[in-house]
N, C-alpha and C positions, 0 to 999 in steps of 0.2 A: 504494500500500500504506500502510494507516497504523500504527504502530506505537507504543507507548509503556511506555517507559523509563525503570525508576527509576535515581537519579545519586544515592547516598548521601550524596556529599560535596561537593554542588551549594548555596552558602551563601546568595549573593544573587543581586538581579537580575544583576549583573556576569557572574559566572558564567554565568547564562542566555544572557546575550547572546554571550559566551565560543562555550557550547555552539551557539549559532544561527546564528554566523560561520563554526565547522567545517563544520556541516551541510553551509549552504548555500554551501561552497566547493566540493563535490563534487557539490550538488545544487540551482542556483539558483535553481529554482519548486518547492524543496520549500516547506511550511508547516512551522513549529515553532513550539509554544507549549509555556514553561518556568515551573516552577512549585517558586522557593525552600523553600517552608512544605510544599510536600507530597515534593517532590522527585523530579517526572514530568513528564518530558519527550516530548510527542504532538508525533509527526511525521507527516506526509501526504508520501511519496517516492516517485519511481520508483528508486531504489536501495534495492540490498540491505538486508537487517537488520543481517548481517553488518559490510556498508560503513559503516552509520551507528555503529553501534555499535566499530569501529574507529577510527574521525574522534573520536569523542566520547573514547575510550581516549588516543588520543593528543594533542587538548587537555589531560590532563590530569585527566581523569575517571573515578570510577569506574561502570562499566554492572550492577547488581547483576541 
């Protein structure tokens, strides 16, 4: 499934990598590609949306 998600308060790369480490702790052959300046984050998962967007909540982030 791919999905992608805005992260309002997503600043830098750090953050990204922040957000790519959640991911892919619940999902280790997801893809994610994070994007500071736009603030979308495209994921490729076999997990939920739900899921992703819960992992990313609880890094720390918001899912708008």
């Amino acid at each position: 499934m791919k999905l992608q998600l805005t992260v309002p308060n997503m600043a830098c790369s750090a953050c990204g990598e922040t957000i790519t480490a959640a991911i892919k702790a619940v999902d280790s052959t997801a893809v994610v590609q994070t994007n500071p300046k736009t603030k979308l984050v495209n994921v490729e998962t076999q997990a939920s949306e739900a899921l992703i967007k819960e992992v990313i909540t609880t890094a720390g982030y918001l899912v708008a």
